[in-house]
N, C-alpha and C positions, 0 to 999 in steps of 0.2 A: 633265460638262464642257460639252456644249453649250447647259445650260440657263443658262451665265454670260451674264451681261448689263452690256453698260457703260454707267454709268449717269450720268447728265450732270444730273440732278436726282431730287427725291425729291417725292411728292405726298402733304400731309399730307390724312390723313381725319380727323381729329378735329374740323374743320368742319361747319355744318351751313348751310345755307341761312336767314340771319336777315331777310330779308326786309324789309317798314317798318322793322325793328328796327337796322337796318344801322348808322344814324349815332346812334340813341342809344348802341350798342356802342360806335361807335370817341369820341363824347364820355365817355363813362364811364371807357373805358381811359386816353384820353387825361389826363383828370382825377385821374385817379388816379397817371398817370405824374408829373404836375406836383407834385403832393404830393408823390411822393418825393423828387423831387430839389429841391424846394423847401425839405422840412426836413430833410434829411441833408447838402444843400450849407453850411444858410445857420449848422448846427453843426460842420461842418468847418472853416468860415469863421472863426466864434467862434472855439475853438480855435486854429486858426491867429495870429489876431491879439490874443488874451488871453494876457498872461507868466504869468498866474496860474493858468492852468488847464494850460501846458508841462510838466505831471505824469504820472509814469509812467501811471495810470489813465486820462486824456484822453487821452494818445495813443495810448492801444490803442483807445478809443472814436472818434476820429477813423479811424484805423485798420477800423476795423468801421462806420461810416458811407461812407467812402469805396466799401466793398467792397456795399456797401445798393447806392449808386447802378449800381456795375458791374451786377451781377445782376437791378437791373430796365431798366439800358439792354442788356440780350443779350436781351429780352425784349421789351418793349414796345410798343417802336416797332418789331419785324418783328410785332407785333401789328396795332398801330398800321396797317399796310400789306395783311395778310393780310384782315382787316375788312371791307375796300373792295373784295377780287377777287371775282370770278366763278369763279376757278381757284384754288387754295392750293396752291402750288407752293416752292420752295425749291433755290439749288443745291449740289449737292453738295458743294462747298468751304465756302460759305455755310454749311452742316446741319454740317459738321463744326468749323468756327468758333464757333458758339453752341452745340454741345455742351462745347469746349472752357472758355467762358466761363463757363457754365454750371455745370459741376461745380466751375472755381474758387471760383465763390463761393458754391457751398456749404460747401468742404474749406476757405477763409477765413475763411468763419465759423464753424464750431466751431474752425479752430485759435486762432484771434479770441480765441475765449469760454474756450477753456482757457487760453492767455496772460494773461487779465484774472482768472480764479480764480487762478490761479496769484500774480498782484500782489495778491488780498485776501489770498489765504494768507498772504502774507509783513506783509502789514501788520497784521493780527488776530494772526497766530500767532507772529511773529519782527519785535513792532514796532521794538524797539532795534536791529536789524541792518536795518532797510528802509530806508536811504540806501545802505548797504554793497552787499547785495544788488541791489536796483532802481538801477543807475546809469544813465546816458543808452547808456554803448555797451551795456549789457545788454540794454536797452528795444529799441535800433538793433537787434540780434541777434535779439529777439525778431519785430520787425517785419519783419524779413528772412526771418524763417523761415517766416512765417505765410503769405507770399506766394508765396517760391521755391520751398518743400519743394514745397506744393499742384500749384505749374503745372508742377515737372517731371515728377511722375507721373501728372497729368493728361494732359499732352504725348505719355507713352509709351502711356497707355490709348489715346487718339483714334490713333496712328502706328498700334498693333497692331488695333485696329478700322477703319481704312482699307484698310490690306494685305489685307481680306477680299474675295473677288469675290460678288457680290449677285448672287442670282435673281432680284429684286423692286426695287420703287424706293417702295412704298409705306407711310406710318409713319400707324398708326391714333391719331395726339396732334395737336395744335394748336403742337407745336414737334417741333425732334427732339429725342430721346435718346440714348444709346448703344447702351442695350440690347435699344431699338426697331430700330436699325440692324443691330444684331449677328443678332438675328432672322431677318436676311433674308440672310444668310451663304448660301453652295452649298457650302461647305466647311466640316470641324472646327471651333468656336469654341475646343477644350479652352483652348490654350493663354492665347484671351481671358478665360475662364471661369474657371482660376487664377489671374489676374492681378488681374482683377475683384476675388477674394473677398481678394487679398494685398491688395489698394487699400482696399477695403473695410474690414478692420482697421485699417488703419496708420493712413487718415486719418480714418478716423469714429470705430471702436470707441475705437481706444488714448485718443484725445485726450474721448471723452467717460468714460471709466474714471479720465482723470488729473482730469478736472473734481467727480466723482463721488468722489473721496478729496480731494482740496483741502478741499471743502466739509463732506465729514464730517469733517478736521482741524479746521476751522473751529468746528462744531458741538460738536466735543468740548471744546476750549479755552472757551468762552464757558459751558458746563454744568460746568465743571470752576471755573471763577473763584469766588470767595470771598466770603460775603457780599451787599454791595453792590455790589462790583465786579461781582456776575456779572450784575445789571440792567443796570450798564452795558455792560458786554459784549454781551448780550442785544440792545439797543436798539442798538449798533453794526455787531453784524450783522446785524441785519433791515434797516438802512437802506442797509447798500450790498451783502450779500447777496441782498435777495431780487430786486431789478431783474436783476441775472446770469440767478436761477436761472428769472427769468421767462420772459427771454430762450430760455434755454436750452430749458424746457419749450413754448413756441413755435416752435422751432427744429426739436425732434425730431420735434413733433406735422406738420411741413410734411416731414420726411425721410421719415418712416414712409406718409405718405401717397402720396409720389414709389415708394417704395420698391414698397409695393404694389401701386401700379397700374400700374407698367411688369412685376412678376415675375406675377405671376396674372390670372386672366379676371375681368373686373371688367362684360362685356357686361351683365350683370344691373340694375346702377345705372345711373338713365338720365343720359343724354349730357349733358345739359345742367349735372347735379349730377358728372360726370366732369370738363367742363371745370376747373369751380369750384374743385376739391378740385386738378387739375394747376396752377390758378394759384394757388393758396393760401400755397405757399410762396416765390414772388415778390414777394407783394402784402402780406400781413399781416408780414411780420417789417420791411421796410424801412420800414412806417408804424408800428410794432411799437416798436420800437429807438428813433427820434429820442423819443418819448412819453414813456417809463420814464427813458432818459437824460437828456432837455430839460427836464424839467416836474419830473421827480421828483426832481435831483439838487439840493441847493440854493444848489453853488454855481455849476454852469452857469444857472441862472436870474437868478441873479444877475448873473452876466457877459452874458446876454441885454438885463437892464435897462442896464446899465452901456451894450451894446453900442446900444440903442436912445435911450439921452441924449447917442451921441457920443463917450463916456469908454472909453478902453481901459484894463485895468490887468496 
């Protein structure tokens, strides 16, 4: 008991002294920040003001743009600021803020990604019932879920990781974590430790397991079509298929990464290639997304040109 400590902040190690390098860091990041919110705004934007793109599939993509920008504004800019100290410091309200943010919009985006397989399901698999099914208050339901369900048990991990009293105040990352924090417990975690791995399933595993049958439904119907039809089938699901599964496969490849390097000792891989790999999944999926989405879909690019002659439709 008397090694508790109250702790009024938390001092990140996973800085290192960059020296001249100082301000090409914070223009890099910064550049980098701008990008995102540059093309994840200005296709939210789109959306918004195109009646033609007011389709179930666009607003789950609006939806998962929106959620781009959160997860590199809980990020960036206390990058942005950490950059420029001398001291890498953070307070503990602060550290438990941007964990909360943080793990929303990871548990956003796969619930994102499964809501969006879920609307190709139905549209490849059950095209004649996809006005029936996909209704606006469906989509509304959808949209509701992807966000409440995430932040309430997000909300209950960071309250049951707070109630912990710390020995320490010090988190070997360049942000906090959870589990970084949970670490420095003086007390039992069991109870967080259960919770963890209940959280763990419900919001990562299940929803990538229901993404992972959508799309072999998918797979199945399009190999199973007749004929000529099944080329077309073929060419319909590669075209709005595989930006999802790309997604997706960039998605888990930034989970697995977070995953690992906060559960085992990873001291062996040097610091600088640590950093790299803990921003990877801030960085890459939100300039990730607008790319596949913006570029690749053909009728958002369309509404792009439309949007850049003036013309809304």
């Amino acid at each position: 008991m008397s090694n508790w400590t109250q702790v009024a902040h938390f001092s990140l190690g996973g800085y290192s002294e960059p020296g001249p390098l100082r301000w090409f860091y914070f223009l890099f990041i910064l550049c980098a920040y701008a990008l995102i919110l540059s093309s994840n705004l200005l296709l939210v934007a789109l959306i918004a003001v195109s009646r033609s793109l007011h389709q179930p599939m666009y607003l789950l993509l609006c939806s998962l743009f929106v959620n781009e920008v959160l997860g590199s504004s809980a990020l960036f800019p206390f990058l942005l600021h950490q950059v420029l100290q001398e001291e890498h410091i953070i307070s503990y309200s602060l550290c438990y803020l941007q964990i909360f943010c943080i793990y929303l919009y990871a548990c956003v985006e796969v619930f994102t990604l499964a809501a969006m397989a879920y609307d190709r399901y139905v549209a490849i698999c059950r095209p004649l019932r996809y006005h029936a099914l996909m209704t606006r208050g469906r989509v509304a339901l959808l949209l509701c879920g992807t966000w409440s369900v995430p932040a309430a048990f997000i909300a209950a991990l960071v309250w049951l990781s707070a109630a912990l009293p710390l020995c320490g105040n010090v988190i070997d990352r360049v942000y906090c974590g959870n589990y970084a924090v949970v670490k420095l417990a003086c007390s039992s975690t069991r109870l967080q430790n259960i919770y963890g791995l209940f959280y763990m399933v419900l919001q990562m595993v299940l929803p990538l397991l229901l993404i992972l049958y959508t799309y072999g439904r998918i797979l199945h119907v399009c190999l199973s079509a007749p004929g000529r039809a099944r080329h077309r089938a073929r060419l319909r699901a590669a075209g709005t298929c595989v930006p999802h599964l790309s997604s997706l496969l960039n998605f888990c490849l930034g989970c697995c990464s977070q995953v690992l390097m906060s559960r085992f000792d990873v001291s062996w891989i040097p610091a600088a290639l640590q950093v790299t790999l803990s921003l990877y999944f801030f960085t890459c999926q939100p300039l990730f997304n607008p790319v596949i989405y913006g570029l690749n879909l053909r009728q958002v690019r369309q509404e792009l040109q439309r949007l850049s002659q003036g013309h809304f439709s």
